[in-house]
N, C-alpha and C positions, 0 to 999 in steps of 0.2 A: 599701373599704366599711367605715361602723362601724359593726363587729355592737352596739356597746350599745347601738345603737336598733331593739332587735330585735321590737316589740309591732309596729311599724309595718312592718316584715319581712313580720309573720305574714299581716298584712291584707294585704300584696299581692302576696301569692304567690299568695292566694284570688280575687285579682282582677285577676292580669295574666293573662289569655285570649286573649286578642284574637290574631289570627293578625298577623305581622309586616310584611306588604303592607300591613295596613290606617294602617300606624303614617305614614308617609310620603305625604302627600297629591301629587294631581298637581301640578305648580306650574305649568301651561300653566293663562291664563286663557282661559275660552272667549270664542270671535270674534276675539283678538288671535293674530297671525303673532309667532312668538315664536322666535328665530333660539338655539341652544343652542352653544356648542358646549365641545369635550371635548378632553382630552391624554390619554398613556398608561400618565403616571408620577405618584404624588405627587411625585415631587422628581427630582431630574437632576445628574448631578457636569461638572464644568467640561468645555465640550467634545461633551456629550452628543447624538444627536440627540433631539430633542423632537417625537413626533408628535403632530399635531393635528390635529380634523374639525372641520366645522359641520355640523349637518343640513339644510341647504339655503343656497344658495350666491344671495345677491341680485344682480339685474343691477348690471354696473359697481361693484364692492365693491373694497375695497383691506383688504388686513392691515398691523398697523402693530405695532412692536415696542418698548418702554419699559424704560428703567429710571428711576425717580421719575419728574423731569419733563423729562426726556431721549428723545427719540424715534432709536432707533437706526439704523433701516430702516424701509420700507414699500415693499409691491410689490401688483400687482393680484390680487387672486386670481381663481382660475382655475377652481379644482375643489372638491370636499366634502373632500378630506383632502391635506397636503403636510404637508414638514418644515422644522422649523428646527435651525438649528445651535447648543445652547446657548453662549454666550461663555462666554469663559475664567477671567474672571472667578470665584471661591469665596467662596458665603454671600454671593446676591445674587439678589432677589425680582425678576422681572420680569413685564408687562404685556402681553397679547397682545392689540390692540385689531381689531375688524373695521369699516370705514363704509363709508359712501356719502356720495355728495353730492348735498344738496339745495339748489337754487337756487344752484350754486357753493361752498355753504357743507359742510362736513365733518360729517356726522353717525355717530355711534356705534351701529350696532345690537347688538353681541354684545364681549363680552370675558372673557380667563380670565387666571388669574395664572400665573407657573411660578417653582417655588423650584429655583435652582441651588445646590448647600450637598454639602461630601463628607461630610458626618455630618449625621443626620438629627438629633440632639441638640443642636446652633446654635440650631435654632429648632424644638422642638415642638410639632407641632402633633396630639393624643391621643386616639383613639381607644376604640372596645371592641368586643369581641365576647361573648356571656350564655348562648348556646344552643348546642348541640352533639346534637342529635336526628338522628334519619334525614331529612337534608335535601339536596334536590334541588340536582344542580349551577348548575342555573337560579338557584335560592333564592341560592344562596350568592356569584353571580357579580351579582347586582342588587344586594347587600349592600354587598360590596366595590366596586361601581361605580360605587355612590354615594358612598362613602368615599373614593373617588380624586378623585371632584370636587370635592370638599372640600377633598382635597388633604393626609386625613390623611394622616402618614407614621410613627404607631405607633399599632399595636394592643395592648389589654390583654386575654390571654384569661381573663376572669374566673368564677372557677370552674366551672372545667375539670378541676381534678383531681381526684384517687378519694379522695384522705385528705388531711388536711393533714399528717400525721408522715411518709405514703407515697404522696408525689402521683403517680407513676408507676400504674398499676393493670397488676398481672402483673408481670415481669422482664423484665429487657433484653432475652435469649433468645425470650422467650414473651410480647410485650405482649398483655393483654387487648384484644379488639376491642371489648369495650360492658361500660360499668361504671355505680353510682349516684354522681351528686356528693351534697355534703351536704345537699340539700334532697330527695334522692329521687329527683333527674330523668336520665333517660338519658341515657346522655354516648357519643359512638362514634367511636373512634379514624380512623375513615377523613373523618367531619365534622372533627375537629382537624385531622387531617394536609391535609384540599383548604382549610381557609383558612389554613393556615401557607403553601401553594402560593401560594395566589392574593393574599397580601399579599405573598409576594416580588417575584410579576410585576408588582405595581405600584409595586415597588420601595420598601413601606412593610415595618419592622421589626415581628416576632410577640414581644410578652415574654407568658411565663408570670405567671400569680398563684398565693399563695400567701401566708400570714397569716407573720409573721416568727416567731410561737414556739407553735403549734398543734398539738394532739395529739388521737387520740380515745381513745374507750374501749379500742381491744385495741391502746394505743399498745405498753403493756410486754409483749406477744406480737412484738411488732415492733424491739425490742432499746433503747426509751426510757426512759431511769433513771429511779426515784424523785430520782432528785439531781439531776436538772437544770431541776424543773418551778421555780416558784412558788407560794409560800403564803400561805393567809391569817393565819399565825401563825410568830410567831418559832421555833417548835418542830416547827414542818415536819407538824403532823398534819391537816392541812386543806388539800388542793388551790386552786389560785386557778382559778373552773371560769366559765365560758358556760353557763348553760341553755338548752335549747334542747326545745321542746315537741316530743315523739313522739306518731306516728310520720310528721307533718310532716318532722322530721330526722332521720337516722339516728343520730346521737350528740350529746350537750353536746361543746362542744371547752376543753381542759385548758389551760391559759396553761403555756412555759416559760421559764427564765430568758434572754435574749437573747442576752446577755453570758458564758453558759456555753460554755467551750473545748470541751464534750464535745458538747452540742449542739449547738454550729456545724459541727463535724466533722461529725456526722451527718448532719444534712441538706442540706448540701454533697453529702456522697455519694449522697443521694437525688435530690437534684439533677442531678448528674451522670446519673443512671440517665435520666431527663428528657431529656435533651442527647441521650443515646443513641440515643433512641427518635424524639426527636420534634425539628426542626430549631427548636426555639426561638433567638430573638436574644438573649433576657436573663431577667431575672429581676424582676417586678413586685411588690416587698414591702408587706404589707401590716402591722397595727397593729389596738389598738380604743382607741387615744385614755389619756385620762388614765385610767388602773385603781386610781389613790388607793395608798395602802400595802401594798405587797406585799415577802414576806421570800424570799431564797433557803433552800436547803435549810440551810444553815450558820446559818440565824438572822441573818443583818444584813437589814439592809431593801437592794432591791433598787434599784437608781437605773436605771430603763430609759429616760429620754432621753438619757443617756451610753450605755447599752450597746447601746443600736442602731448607734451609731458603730462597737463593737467588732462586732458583727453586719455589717453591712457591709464594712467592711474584711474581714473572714473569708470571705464571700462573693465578692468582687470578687480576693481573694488563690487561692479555689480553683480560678475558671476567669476568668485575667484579663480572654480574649478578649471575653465576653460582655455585655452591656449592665447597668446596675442603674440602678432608680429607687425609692424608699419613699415611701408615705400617710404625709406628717404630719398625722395626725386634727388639726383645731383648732389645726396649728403647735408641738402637743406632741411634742418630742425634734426639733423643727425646728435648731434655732441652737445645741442642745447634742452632740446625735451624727448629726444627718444632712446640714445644711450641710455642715459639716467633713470628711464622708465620701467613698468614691467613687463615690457617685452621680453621673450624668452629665444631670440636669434635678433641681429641684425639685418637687412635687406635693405641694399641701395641697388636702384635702378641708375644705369649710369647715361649720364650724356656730354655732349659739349661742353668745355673744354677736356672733359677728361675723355681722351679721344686714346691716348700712348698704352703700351702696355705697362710702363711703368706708373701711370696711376692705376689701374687698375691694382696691382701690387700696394700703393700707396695707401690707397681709400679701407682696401680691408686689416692695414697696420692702421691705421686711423680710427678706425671700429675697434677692433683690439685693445688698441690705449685708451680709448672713449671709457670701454666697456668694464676697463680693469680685467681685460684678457678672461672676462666670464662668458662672454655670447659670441658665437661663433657668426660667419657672415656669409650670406648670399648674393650673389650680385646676378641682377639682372642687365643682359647686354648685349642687344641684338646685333648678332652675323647679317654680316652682306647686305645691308641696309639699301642700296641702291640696285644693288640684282634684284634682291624681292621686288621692285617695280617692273621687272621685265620677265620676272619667273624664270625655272629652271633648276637648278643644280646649287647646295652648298659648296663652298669651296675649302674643301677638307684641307690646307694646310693653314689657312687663317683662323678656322674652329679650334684644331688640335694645338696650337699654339699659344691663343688665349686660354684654351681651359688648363693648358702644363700652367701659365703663369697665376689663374687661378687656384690652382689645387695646389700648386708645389706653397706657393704663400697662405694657405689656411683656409681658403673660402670655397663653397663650390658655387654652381653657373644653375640658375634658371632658365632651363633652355626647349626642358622636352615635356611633352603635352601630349595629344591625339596626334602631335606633329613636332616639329622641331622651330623654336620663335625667330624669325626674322623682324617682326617688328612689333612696336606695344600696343597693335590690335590683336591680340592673342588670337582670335582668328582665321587670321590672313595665315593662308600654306601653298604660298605661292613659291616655295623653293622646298625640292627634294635632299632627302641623305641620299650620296649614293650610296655600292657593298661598299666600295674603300671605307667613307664613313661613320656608317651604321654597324661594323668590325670596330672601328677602331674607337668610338662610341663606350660598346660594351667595354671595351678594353681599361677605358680611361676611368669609366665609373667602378669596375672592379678595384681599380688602382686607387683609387681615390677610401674605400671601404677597407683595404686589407691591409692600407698603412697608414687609416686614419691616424693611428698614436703619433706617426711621427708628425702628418699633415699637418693635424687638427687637434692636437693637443697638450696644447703648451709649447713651453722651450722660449728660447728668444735668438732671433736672426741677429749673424756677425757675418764678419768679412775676414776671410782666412788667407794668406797667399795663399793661392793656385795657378803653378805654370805648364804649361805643354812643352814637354823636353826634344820632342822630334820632329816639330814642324806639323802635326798633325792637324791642330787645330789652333785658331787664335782666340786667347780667353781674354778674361775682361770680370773683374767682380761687379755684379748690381748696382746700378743700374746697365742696359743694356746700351753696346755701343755696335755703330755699324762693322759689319764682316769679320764678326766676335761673336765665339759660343759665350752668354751670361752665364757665371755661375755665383749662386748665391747661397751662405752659408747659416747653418740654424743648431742650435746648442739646444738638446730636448736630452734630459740626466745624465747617460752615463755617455750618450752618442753624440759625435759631430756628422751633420748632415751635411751632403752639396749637393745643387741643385744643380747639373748642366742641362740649358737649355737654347738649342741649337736655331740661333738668328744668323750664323755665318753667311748665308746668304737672301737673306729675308730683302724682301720687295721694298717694304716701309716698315714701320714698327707703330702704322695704328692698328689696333688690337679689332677693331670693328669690322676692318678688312669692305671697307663698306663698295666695292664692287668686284669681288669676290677676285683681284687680282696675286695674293700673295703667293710667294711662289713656296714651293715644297722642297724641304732641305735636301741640301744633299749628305749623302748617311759617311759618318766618321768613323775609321776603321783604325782600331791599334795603336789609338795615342797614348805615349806615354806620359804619365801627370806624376806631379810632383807637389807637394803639400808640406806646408807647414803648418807643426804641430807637435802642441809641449804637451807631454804625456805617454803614458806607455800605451801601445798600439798591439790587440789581441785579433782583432779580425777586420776586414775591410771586403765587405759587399756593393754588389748592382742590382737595380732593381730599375723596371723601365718598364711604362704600359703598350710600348710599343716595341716590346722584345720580348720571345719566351713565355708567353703568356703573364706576364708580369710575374715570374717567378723570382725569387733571388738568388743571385749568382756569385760563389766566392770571386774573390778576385787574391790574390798573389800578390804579396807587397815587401818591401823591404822599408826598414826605419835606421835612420843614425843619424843617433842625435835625436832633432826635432824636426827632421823631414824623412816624410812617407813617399817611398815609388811602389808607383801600381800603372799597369796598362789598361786603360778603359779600352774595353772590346768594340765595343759600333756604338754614336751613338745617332739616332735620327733624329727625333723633336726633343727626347726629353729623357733623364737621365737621374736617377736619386742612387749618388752616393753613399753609403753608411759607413762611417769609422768607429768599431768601437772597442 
């Protein structure tokens, strides 16, 4: 989170109310048979059994098992739940499809993805948790339930702790059972401790939060130097501070130097106390973005996009075992101390200027070259940023739009929780999913799992010609141009990829959609596309989270020479071509 946009904090602390049931709408439409079904892991190491249900079992139905456009097995089903044997295969998305057959022909009713990966860090896909009140194991088991379907496989426990100087609240010996976090709200150690439990069982990893250089007022009752803060003067007589409005807050929080050997010590050992008490997997660093000029105590001006690098490393050197990730606010100390670090994912919260969808696209190739194309990226990006001040409704075509340009370019979206984030008071749920939604939700995150290989791993983005021979649709290669489907091209070993994703009639093309105005495409039918391409050409599939259950789907082509005709059948937000 960045606290320096803390005005907008204030408002919706005051106005995120709403009880957390209400945030998640049903996704069953009424009158339609709506076949669901569920796994028992986000994720699965090679090998693994994989169990699965459906909630009701259709006459004469078959399950059928995928990797891309490979069909592994398929057998009749029999019953609401059996298992599968995950293959052996490590760091590979697969398809669980369920049909029938109508008129001879193979129809899809139901499908789930299953990611096989022995580190959940290959491919993450990111979570949160905000509340920590007297909550019902019921409450807390729909939470997580939902977040299994999803298929997240890391949680952020987002302020969760008692101080930032003394996350722990009590002693290793004596942990407090219920303490205030810093907005005042009651936090109870047996709430932490049943969802650090129940993201195990579903085999998703718990990282703690925690700001990288935070203190409060009774920091130096607690053994934090004068020497190790930040100032706003070379002469050390001015704190570099957060205000933070009382008794809203319990404290302003104190900035310290990052890069300070004595402070790393510290709260390493704070940390540790952490580890002691409570089964966290890592450690979730937080940041407030660019802080402009600040001195250490010694008077040199302070370089904190390098000393984050030494910050991490420090962390990561005092308990190797455990996981790290850090917020680059805005990509500040991105490329100078946290690429380089040993973090084990990327994670940029995005803001102003990078407003378009094409940065968003940008930032996670940016990460990628940073990283030496080793750490995958998460961006955090809040939807509807000016409706959440008036509550109501996400608006489902600026959601499913950002996250095709997120997913189709490698990253996924920070977005779901006890609720879905509107803004960086995690929170605030003061805007619902509707069914359209919370459908199309599931859809995307299956999508995202069952073609991670092509998403999320490896290859490198080109630009191929791609024309529409019938007038169907107007294209445009990457970046996006107005009343143009963008398509954009990606070389992952033997396949060429295209990404068509349909702006033809898009509202504006900020990706924020920040008053939930963007309009909802209209659906492309029977364009003929035309491709160049030097190589012999053995098969050419569709695949789309908003088609068919994200199934894949031959396509029909012809090749002479070094150009491919094929008829793309519909397309509505989002479209992954496979040539290969």
């Amino acid at each position: 989170m960045n606290r320096l946009f803390i005005l907008p904090i204030i408002f919706v602390i005051l106005t995120s109310c709403k009880k957390d049931d209400e945030v998640y709408a049903n996704p069953v439409t009424p009158g339609m048979t709506t076949y669901a079904l569920t796994s028992d892991k986000a994720g699965y190491h090679p090998g693994d059994k994989v169990m699965l249900a459906i909630n009701t079992v259709p006459a004469g139905s078959f399950v059928r098992y995928r990797h891309l456009n490979t069909v592994l097995s398929e057998e009749p089903l029999t019953g609401t739940s059996w298992s599968w044997q995950a293959p052996p295969a490590d760091f590979s998305g697969y398809l669980v499809e369920v049909f029938d057959k109508e008129n001879g022909v193979d129809k899809t009713i139901a499908s789930i993805a299953v990611d096989v990966s022995s580190d959940w860090t290959r491919f993450p896909r990111y979570g949160f948790l905000s509340s920590y009140g007297k909550l019902s194991d019921d409450s807390m088991l729909s939470v997580m339930g939902n977040l299994n379907r999803h298929h997240i496989n890391g949680i952020q426990f987002y302020d969760w702790h008692y101080e930032h100087h003394l996350p722990l609240a009590g002693t290793v010996s004596n942990p407090a059972d219920q303490w205030k976090d810093i907005a005042n709200r009651d936090t109870y150690k047996s709430t932490v401790q049943k969802y650090i439990s129940l993201a195990h069982g579903y085999s998703m990893k718990a990282m703690f939060y925690n700001l990288c250089y935070g203190a409060l007022s009774d920091a130096s009752a607690a053994g934090v130097s004068d020497q190790w803060y930040l100032y706003a003067d070379a002469a050390h007589a001015s704190k570099t501070v957060l205000n933070l409005p009382a008794p809203m807050f319990k404290s302003n929080i104190w900035l310290l130097d990052p890069s300070n050997s004595s402070w790393q010590n510290y709260l390493a050992a704070k940390n540790n106390d952490v580890y002691s008490v409570y089964d966290f997997d890592g450690f979730h660093v937080d940041q407030l973005g660019d802080w402009g000029k600040n001195y250490t105590y010694n008077g040199t001006v302070a370089d904190l996009a390098t000393g984050y690098g030494s910050f991490l490393t420090a962390m990561k050197s005092a308990v190797p075992t455990k996981r790290l990730v850090m917020n680059a606010v805005n990509q500040f100390g991105q490329q100078q101390g946290i690429a380089p670090s040993p973090v084990d994912f990327l994670y940029t919260e995005v803001w102003n200027p990078n407003e378009n969808y094409a940065d968003l696209a940008r930032i996670i190739q940016d990460n990628d070259s940073w990283a030496n194309n080793a750490k995958r990226t998460v961006l955090t990006a809040y939807m509807d940023y000016k409706l959440a001040d008036k509550g109501g409704y996400f608006n489902t075509p600026g959601v499913l739009l950002t996250n095709a340009v997120i997913f189709s370019f490698g990253g996924s979206h920070l977005e779901l929780g006890e609720h879905m984030l509107c803004k960086e008071y995690f929170p605030n749920n003061n805007l619902k999913m509707s069914a359209e939604l919370s459908n199309a939700m599931t859809a995307y995150y299956d999508f995202l799992v069952a073609y991670e290989n092509l998403l999320r791993d490896g290859g490198s983005f080109n630009a191929i010609p791609v024309t529409c021979t019938n007038a169907k649709m107007n294209i445009s290669a990457w970046p996006l141009q107005t009343g143009k489907v963008a398509v954009q091209g990606k070389k992952i070993g033997a396949a060429q990829v295209l990404h068509f994703i349909n702006f033809a009639n898009a509202a504006h093309f900020s990706w924020r959609d920040t008053d939930g105005n963007q309009t909802t495409p209209v659906s492309i039918t029977a364009a003929d596309i035309e491709v160049s391409y030097d190589g012999p050409v053995h098969k050419v599939w569709v695949a789309s989270p908003d088609d068919n259950h994200g199934v894949p789907q031959q396509l029909s082509f012809t090749q002479n020479g070094n150009t491919i005709k094929f008829t793309l059948t519909q397309l509505k937000y989002w479209d992954m071509v496979v040539i290969e």
